[in-house]
C-alpha positions as CSV (number, residue, x, y, z in Angstrom):
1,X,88.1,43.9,63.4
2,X,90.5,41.8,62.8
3,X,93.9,42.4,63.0
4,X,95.3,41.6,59.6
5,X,98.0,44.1,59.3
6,X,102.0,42.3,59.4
7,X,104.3,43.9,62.1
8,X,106.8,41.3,62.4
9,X,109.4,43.5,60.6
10,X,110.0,46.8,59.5
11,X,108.4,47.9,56.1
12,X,110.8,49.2,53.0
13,X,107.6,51.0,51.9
14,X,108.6,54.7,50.9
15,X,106.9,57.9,52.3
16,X,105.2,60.7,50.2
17,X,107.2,62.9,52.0
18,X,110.2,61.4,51.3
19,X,109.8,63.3,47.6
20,X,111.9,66.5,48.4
21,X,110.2,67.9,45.3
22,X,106.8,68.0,47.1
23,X,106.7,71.9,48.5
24,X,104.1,74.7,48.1
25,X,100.8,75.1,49.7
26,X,100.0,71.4,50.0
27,X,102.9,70.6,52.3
28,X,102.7,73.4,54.3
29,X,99.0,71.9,54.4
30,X,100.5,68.8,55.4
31,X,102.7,69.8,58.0
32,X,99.8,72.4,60.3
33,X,97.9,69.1,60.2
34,X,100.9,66.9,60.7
35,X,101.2,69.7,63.9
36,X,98.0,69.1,65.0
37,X,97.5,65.7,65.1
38,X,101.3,65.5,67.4
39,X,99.8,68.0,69.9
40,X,96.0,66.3,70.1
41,X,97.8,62.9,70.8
42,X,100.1,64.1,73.1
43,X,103.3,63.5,71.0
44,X,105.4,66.6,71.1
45,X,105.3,66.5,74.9
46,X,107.7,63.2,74.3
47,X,110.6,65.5,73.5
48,X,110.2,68.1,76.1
49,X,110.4,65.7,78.5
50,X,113.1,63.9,77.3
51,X,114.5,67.4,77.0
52,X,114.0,67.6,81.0
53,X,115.1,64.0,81.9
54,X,118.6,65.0,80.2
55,X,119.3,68.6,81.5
56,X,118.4,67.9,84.9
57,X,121.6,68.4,86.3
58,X,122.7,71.4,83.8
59,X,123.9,74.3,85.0
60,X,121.8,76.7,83.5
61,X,124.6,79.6,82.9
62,X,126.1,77.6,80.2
63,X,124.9,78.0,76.9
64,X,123.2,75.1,75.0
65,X,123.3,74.0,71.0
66,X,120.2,72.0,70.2
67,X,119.8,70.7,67.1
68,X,116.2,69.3,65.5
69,X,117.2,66.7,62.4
70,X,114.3,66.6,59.9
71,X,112.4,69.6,61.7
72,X,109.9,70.0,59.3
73,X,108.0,73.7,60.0
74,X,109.7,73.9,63.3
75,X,106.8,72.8,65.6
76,X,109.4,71.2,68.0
77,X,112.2,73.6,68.2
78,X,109.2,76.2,69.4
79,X,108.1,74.3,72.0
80,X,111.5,73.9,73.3
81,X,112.3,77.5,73.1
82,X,109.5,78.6,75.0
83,X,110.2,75.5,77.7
84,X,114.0,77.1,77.7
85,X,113.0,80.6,78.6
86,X,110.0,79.8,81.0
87,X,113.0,77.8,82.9
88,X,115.7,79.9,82.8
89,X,118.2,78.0,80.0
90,X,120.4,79.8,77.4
91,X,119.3,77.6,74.5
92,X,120.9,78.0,70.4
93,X,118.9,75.9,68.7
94,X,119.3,75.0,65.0
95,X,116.4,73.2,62.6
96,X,118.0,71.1,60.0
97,X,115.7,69.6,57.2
98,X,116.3,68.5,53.8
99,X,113.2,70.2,52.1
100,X,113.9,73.5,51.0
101,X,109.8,74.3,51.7
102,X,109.8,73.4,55.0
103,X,112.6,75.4,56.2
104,X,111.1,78.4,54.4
105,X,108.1,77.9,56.5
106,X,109.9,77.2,60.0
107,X,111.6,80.5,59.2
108,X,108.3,82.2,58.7
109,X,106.3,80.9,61.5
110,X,109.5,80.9,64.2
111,X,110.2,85.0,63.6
112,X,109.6,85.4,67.5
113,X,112.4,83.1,68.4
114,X,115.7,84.8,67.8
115,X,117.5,82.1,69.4
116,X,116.1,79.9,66.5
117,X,118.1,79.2,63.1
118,X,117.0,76.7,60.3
119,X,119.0,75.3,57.4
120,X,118.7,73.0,54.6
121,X,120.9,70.3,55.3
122,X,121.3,66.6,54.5
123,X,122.4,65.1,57.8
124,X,124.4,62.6,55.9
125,X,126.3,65.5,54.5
126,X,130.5,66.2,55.6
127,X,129.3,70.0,56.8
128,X,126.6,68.5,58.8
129,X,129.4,65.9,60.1
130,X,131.5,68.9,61.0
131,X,128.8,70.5,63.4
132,X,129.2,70.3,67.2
133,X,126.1,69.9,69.6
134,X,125.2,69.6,73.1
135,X,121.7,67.6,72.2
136,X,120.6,66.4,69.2
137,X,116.7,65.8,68.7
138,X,114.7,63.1,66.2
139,X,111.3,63.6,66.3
140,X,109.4,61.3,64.3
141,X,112.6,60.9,62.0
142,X,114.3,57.9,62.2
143,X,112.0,55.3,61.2
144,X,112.3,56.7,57.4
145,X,116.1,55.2,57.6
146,X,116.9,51.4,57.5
147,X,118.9,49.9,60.6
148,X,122.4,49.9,59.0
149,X,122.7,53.5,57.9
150,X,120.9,54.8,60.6
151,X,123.2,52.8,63.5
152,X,126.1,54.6,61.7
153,X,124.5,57.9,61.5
154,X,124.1,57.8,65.2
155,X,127.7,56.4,65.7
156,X,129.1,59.2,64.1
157,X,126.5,61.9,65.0
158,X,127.6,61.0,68.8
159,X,131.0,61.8,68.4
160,X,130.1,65.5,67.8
161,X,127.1,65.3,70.5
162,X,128.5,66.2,74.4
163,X,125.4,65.0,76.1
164,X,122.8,63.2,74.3
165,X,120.4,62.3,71.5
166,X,117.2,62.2,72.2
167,X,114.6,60.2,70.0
168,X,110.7,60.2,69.5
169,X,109.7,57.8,67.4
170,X,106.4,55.2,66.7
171,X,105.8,52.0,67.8
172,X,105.4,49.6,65.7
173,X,101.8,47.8,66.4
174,X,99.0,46.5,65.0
175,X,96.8,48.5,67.4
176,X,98.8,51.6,66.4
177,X,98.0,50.8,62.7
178,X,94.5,50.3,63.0
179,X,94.1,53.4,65.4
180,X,95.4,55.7,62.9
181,X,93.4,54.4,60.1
182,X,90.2,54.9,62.3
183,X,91.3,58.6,63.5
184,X,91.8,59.0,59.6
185,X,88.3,59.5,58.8
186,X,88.6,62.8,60.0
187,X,91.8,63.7,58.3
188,X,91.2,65.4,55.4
189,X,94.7,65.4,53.6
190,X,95.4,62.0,51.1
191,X,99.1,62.4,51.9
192,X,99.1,61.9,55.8
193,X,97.0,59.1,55.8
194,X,98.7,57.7,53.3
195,X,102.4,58.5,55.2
196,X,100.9,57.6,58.6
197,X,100.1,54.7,58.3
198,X,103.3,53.8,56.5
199,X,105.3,55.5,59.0
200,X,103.8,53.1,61.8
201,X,104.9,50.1,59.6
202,X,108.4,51.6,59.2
203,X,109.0,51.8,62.7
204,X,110.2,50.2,65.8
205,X,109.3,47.9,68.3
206,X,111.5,47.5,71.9
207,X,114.1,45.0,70.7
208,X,114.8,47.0,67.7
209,X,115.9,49.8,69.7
210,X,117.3,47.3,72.4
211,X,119.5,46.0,69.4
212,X,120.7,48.9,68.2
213,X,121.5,50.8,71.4
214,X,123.8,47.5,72.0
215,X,125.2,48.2,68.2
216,X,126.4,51.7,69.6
217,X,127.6,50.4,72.7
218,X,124.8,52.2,74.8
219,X,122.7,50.7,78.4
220,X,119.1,51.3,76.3
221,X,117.1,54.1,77.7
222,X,113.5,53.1,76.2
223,X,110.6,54.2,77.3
224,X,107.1,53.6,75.9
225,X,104.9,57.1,76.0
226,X,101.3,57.5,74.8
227,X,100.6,57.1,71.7
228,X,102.2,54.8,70.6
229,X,105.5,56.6,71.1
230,X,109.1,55.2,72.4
231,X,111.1,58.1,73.9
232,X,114.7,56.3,73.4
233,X,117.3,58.3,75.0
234,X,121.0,58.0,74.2
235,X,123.6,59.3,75.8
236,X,127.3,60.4,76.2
């Protein structure tokens, strides 16, 4: 096959999901798939870990605020809750998304996890810039932001963040590209295939993240994870 597919830069190309006005059945569809595909590839385990790396020093008396930006149904902040009480950590943890569907649904499917709370928030917002966290978690978020606004985001966000953000994002590559489209075939949802494969194109490779942890002022902490995943850690 050959590899046809430009990954030089980052595509401008806009997600589905982007559309805030997409709710009902089909996105909750979209997200239990979405779900499933992250946990068969391996891909939620990226922010657990990360979660470990950074707290391996904590002492676990204190109280933690962890907050998930674009959390979709919740799938992450779950697993972390149930890491934080099999290991003894005092965990508040707060899901912030901008689709009014999706938080319904966190809410819905996280009703055994009383240390979880979701809102609908724009991160860009002044109340979100007036929240104060201990971690603050991207899964599979960033790459829908260009550089500029998202280096400031993260400038600002880290002035209200004690110990870290912690990010789990795509690799940008033609294998990545053409490994989704082949696992596609047995996706049967138009919208993810059409939003994976764009999200691979929208995302990063090394130097991006090199470059931009230099734009914050921050020794990179990137590391490339299976598959197809950078886990880039930045901290305090």
């Amino acid at each position: 096959m050959a590899l046809l597919v430009d990954t030089s830069k980052r595509s401008d190309q806009e997600e589905l999901m982007d559309d805030f006005s997409i709710g009902g059945d089909y996105l909750r569809d979209v997200l239990d798939k979405l779900e499933n595909i992250n946990r068969w590839l391996g891909g939620n385990l990226v922010t657990v870990n990360s979660l470990k790396k950074v707290l391996k020093n904590h002492d676990k008396s204190k109280e933690l605020v962890i907050a998930d930006i674009g959390c979709g149904h919740g799938d992450i902040l779950r697993d972390v809750a149930k890491f934080g009480r099999k290991n003894g950590y005092r965990f508040k943890l707060l899901g912030i998304d901008a689709n009014p569907t999706a938080i319904e649904y966190a809410k819905e499917l996280s009703t055994e996890f009383t240390e979880l709370t979701f809102i609908v928030e724009d991160i860009f917002s002044d109340a979100f810039k007036n929240r104060e966290f201990d971690i603050v978690l991207a899964t599979l978020f960033f790459h829908h932001f260009k550089e500029k606004p998202l280096v400031s985001f993260l400038k600002d966000t880290l002035q209200h963040t004690k110990k870290a953000i912690i990010v789990n994002d795509l690799h940008r590559h033609k294998l990545a590209y053409y490994l989704f489209k082949l696992l596609s075939v047995f996706i049967k949802n138009k919208m993810i295939i059409h939003d994976g494969l764009i999200s691979v194109l929208r995302s990063f490779k090394r130097e991006d993240l090199i470059r931009m942890s230099n734009k914050l002022n921050r020794k990179p902490q990137i590391s490339w994870k299976w598959a197809f995943r950078f886990q880039w850690i930045i901290t305090k």
